[in-house]
Structure formats: C-alpha cells, structure tokens
C-alpha positions in Angstrom: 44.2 33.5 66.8 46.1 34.5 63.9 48.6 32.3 62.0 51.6 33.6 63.3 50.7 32.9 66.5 49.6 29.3 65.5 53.0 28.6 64.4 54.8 29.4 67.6 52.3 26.6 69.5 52.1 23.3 67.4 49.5 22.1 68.9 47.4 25.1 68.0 47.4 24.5 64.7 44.7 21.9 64.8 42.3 23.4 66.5 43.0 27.0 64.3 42.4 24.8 61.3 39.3 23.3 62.5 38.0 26.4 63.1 38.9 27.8 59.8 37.2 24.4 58.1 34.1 25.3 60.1 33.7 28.8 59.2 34.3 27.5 55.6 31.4 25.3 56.0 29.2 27.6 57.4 29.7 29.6 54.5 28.8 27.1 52.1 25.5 26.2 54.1 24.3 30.1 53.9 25.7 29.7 50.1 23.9 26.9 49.4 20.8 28.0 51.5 20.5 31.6 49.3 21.2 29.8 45.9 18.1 27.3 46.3 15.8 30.1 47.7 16.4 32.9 45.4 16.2 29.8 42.5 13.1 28.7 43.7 11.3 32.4 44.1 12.8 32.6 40.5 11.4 29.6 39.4 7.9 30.5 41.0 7.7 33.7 39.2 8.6 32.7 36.3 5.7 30.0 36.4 3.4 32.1 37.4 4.2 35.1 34.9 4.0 32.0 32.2 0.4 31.1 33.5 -0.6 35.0 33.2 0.7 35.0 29.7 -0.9 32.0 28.2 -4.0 33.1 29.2 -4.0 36.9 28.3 -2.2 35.4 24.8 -5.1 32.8 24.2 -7.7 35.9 24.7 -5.4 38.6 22.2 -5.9 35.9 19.9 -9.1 34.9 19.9 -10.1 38.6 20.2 -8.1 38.9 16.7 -9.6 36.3 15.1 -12.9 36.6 15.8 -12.6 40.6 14.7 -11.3 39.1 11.3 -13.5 36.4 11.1 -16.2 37.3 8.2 -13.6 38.9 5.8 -9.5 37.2 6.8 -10.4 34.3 9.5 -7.5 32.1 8.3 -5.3 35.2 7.8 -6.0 36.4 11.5 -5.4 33.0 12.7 -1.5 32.6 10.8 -0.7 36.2 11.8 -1.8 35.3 15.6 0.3 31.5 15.3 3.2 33.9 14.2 3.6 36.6 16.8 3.1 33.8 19.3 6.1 32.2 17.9 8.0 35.6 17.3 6.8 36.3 21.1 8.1 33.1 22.6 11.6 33.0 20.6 12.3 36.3 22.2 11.4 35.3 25.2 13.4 32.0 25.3 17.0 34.1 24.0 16.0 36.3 27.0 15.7 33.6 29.2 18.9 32.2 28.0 20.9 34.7 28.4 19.8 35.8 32.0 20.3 32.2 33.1 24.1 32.4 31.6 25.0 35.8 33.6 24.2 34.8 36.6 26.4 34.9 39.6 28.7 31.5 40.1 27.0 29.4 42.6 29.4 29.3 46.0 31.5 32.4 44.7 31.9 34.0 48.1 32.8 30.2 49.3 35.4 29.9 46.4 36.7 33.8 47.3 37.0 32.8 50.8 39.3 29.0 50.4 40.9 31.4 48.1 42.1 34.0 50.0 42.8 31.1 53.1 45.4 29.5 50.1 47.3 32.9 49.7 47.3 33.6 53.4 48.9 30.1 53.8 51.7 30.4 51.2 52.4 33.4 52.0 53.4 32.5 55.5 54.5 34.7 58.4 
C-alpha cells in the first residue's frame, strides 16, 4: 500500500506505519547481525595473524643474534629491538587507519529512515 493510498483511508495509516517500523527493524537486526560477524572474523584474524607474527619475529631474531653473536651480540640484539619497534609502529598506523575508514555501522538503516523522512514531507 502506498502512501497516497494510505491517506484516502485513515485508518490505514496505522497499520502502513507499523509495517514500515517493522521493516525498519528488520533492517537494523540484519545490520546489526553483519556488523558483529564481519567484526568478530576480523578480530579472529587479526589475533591469529598476531600469534603467527610473534613467533616467526621471536625466531628472525634469535636467528640474527645468534649469527652475530661471537663478533656484534649486543649490536644484533639493538638492531633486532629496533625493527621490531619500526615493525610494530607501522603496523599499529595501519591498523589505525583501516579501523577509521570503515563503513558507518547501520548506514543502510540510516539510508533507509532517511529516504522514509523525504518520502513523508514530500507528500502526495
């Protein structure tokens, strides 16, 4: 039933507007539903990925120190300390700036109440 048609029968209104409230909230659910999964699956790769690192990093640098350890030991050890640190700034701006672009939680929600706003002061 379109809104037009709701406006010649009052007492169609109601039951038009429950079913546009509804709809709304069923969008929101399925909203909801994909931000929390896709953030979670996200969250578990990235913890796992983390895992992976630490222990392939902990092995680069022990493999670096110990090829340096008779002549530059301490050396080996500094240098190693500071591409970790170089390594994990990097990582962290990435991080940071992938977490500020992404998509607004509820947009299609939001697009939706929008366009139901312009479609209602609009009128017939």
């Amino acid at each position: 039933m379109s809104i037009e048609a709701a406006e010649s029968h009052p007492r169609k209104i109601l039951p038009l507007l429950m079913s546009m409230i509804s709809t709304r909230l069923e969008l929101a659910a399925i909203d909801t539903e994909a931000h929390v999964l896709e953030t979670m699956a996200a969250v578990l790769a990235a913890f796992i990925a983390v895992v992976l690192a630490l222990i392939a990093f902990t092995f680069v640098g022990i493999v670096v120190i110990v090829l340096f350890w008779d002549t530059h030991r301490v050396e080996a050890a500094m240098a190693v300390v500071a591409a970790y640190v170089g390594i994990a700034t990097v990582v962290a701006l990435l991080a940071r700036s992938t977490w500020k672009s992404r998509p607004a939680a509820f947009a299609a929600t939001l697009r939706e109440l929008e366009l139901d706003r312009a479609a209602f002061r609009s009128g017939p």
